[in-house]
N, C-alpha and C positions, 0 to 999 in steps of 0.2 A: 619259311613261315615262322610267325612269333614262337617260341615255347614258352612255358612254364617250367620253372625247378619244382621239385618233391623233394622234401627230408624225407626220408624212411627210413622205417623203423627197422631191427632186422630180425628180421621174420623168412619163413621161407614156405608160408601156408599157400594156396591155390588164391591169387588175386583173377577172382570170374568178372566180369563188365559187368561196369558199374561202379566196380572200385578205382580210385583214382589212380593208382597203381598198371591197372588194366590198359594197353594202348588203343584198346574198343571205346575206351567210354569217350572218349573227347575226338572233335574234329581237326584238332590241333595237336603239337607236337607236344609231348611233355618229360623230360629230363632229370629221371632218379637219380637220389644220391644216397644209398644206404651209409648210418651211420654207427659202423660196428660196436657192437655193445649192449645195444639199445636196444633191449629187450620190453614185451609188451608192458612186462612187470614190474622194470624200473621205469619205463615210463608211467605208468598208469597207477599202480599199486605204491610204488616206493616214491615216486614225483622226483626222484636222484636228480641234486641240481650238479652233479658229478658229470651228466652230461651236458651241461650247456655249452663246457669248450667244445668238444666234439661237433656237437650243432652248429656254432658260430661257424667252424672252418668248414662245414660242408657246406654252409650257406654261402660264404663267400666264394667255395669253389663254384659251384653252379651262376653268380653271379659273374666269375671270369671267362663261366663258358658260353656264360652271353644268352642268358632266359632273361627273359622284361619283368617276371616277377614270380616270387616262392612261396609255396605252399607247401605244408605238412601230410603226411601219411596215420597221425593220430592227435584228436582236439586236443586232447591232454597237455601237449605242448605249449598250449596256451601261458601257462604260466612262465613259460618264458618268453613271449612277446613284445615283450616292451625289450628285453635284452638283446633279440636275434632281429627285428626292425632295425634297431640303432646301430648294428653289425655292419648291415648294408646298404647301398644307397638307390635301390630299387623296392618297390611295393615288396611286403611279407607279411601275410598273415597265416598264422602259426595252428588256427584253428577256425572250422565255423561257428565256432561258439562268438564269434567278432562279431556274430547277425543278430545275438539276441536283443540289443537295443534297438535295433534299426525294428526288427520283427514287431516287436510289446509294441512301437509308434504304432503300426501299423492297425492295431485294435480297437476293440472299443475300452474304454476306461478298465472295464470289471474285468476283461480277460486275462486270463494268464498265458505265458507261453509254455508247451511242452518240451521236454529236454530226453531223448532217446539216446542213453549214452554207455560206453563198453560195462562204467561200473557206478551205482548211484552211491555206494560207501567211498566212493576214492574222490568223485566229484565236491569240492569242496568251495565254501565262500570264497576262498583265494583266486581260484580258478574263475567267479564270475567279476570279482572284482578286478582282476588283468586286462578286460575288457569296457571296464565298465558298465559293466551289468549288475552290480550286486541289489542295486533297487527295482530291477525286475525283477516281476513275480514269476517265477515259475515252478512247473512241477515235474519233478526228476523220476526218470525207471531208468533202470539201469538190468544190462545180462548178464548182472552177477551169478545166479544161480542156474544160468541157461546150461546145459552137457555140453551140447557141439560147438558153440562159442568159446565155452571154459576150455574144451580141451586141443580145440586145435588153435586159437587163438589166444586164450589170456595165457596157457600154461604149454603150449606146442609139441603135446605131446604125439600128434602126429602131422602129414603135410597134407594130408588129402580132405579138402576139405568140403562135407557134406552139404548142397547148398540149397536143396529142400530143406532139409533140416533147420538148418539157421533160420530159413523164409519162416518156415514155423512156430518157430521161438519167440522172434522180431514181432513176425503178427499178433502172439500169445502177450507180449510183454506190452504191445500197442494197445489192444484190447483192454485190458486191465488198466492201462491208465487213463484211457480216453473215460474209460465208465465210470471210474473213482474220483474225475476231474471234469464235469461236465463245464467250468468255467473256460479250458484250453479253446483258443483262437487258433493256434497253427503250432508246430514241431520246427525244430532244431534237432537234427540227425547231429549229434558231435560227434560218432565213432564211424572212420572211414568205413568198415568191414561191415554196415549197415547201410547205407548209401547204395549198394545195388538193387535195394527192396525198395528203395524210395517211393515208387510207383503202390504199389501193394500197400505198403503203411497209409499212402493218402487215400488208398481208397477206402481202407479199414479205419480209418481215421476220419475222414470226411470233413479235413481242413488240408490249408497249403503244409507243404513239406519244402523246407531249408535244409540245406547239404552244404557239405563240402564244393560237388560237383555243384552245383546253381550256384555259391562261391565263384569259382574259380571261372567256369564260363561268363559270369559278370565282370571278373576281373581279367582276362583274354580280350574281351571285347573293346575294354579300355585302352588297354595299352599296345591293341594291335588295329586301333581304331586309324584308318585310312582319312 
């Protein structure tokens, strides 16, 4: 069967279905590649372009091991998209934050898109403009101040991780911007470790939800198209 590669990050938290990490969430094969070092922190907090060697060669190992095409384990990566694309010569995208142009088309003029992401102080112009997005409207929350997020995820302070909890945070952080942003048309999930709520956000939300996974199964479909 076709796979997909995954950079990933290295982390060693509970990946529950849903996350692309998880061998539940997809109907297809998918092929991590942890890329030691890479911690939630310097990816996300620090943007350390220290790792982009690292990434390059784990991209291209997964491209030797013969996936049709590579995805990330955190949107944050995006910033280095345009460098780990030109690495190799199969489909890569680095984050689903790659949807936010295609999504805003999608709208009526007025709307904005929503951006549901690990951290809305680390999410920066740079990151929209990698894509091509920096002329979309959108409007950022971020689980900067979530507990169960911060402590098993951005800061790993331990591996078991609470997934009620998070559900609750995600829906808290959803809530609050869906009501503070009555213009939002539909979300952009950028942070893998949220992607398994996907379901729950759009129902608390009451617009489409974009992931990673609806990524990746649109890009599956392509290149494993019969």
């Amino acid at each position: 069967m076709t796979a997909i590669g995954v950079l990933c990050l290295d982390t060693s938290y509970t990946k529950i279905p849903g996350h692309i990490r998880n061998p539940a969430t997809f109907g297809f094969p998918v092929s991590c590649k942890v890329v030691r070092g890479a911690t939630a922190d310097r990816v996300v907090r620090q943007a350390d372009p220290r790792l982009l060697g690292p990434f390059i060669s784990a991209a291209r190992e997964l491209e030797a091991d013969g996936v049709a095409a590579i995805t990330s384990g955190c949107g944050f990566l995006v910033l280095f998209q345009r460098e780990l694309a030109g690495a190799v010569g199969i489909p890569l995208y680095a984050s689903s934050l790659i949807q936010l142009p295609m999504v805003h088309r999608m709208l009526r003029p007025a709307q904005s898109v929503g951006v549901l992401c690990a951290s809305s102080s680390a999410l920066t112009s740079r990151h929209l403009a990698a894509v091509g997005a920096e002329s979309v409207p959108v409007r950022i929350a971020g689980m900067d101040d979530q507990p169960e997020f911060g402590e098993v995820i951005m800061e790993a302070r331990r591996d078991a991780l609470d997934a009620a909890r998070l559900r609750d945070e995600v829906l808290g952080v959803t809530e609050r911007l869906m009501r503070g942003n009555p213009d939002v048309g539909a979300l952009v999930i950028e942070c893998t470790d949220l992607a398994p709520f996907a379901r729950a956000i759009k129902q608390r939300a009451g617009v489409p939800v974009f992931d990673i996974v609806t990524l990746t199964e649109m890009v599956h479909r392509a290149v494993a198209r019969a």
